[in-house]
GULOSE-478699 format. One record per atom (N, C-alpha, C): residue in one letter; x, y, z. Coordinates in steps of 0.05 Angstrom, whole numbers, plus 5000, padded with zeros to 4 digits. Layout:
<nodes>
aXYZ/...
</nodes>
This chain:
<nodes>
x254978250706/x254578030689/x256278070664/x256877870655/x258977870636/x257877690607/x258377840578/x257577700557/x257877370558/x260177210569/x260177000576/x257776860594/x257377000610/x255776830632/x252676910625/x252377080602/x248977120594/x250176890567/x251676870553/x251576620532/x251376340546/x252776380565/x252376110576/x248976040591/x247876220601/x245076180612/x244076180592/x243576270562/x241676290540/x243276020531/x245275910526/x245675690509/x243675450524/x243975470557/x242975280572/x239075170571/x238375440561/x235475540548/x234775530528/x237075430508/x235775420470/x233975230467/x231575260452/x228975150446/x227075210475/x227375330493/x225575290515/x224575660523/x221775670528/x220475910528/x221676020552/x221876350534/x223276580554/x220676790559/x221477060567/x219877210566/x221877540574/x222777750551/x223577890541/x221778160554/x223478360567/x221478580578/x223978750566/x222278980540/x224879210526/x224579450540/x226179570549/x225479860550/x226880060531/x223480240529/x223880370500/x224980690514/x224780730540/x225380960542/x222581160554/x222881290572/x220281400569/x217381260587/x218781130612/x217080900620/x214880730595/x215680660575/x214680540555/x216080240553/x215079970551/x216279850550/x214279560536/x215979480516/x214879250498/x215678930522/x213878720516/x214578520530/x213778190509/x214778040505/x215577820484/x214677530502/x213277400491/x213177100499/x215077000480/x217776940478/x219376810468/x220076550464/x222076390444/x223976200451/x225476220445/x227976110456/x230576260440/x231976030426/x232576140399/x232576030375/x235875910369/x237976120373/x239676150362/x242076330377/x244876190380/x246576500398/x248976560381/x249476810375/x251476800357/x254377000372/x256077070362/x258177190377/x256777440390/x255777640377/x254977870374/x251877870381/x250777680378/x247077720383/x245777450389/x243377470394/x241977200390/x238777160386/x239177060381/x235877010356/x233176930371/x230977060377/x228776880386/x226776920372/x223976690372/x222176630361/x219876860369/x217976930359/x215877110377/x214576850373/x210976920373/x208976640380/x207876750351/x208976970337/x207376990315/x209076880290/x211176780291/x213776600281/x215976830275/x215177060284/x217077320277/x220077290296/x222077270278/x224977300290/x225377630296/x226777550320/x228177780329/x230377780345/x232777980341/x235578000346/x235178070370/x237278110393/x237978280408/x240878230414/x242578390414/x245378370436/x245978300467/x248478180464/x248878120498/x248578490514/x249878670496/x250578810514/x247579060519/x245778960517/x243379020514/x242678880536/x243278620545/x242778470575/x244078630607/x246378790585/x249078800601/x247979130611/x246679220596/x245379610590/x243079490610/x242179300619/x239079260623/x236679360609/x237479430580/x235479540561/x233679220564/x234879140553/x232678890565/x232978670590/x230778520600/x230978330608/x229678110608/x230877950613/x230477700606/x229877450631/x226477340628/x225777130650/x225176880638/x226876680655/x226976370640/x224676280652/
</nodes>
């Protein structure tokens, strides 16, 4: 997968709920009811449900540190 083709599936998803699974390492792993807010060169922005913004990078999609279900 390529930074192009995760911008293009998240631009296709802005304003509409995602759901964010991080891995912290350690079989430990945080998970987000999202929306995604915002995509910028380098990162892109989503909403939590508690109005808290949060960053992540494409190449964080690209690491599978996270993933991401529309």
């Amino acid at each position: 997968m390529t930074i192009k083709k995760i911008k293009e599936e998240l631009i296709n998803h802005i304003g509409k709920n995602a759901t964010i699974k991080c891995d912290l390492g350690r079989n430990k792993f945080e998970e987000y009811d999202v929306v995604i807010k915002n995509i910028y060169n380098h990162v892109f922005i989503v909403k939590l449900k508690n109005d808290e913004l949060k960053s992540f990078s494409y190449t964080d999609v690209i690491t599978k540190t996270i993933k991401i279900n529309y």
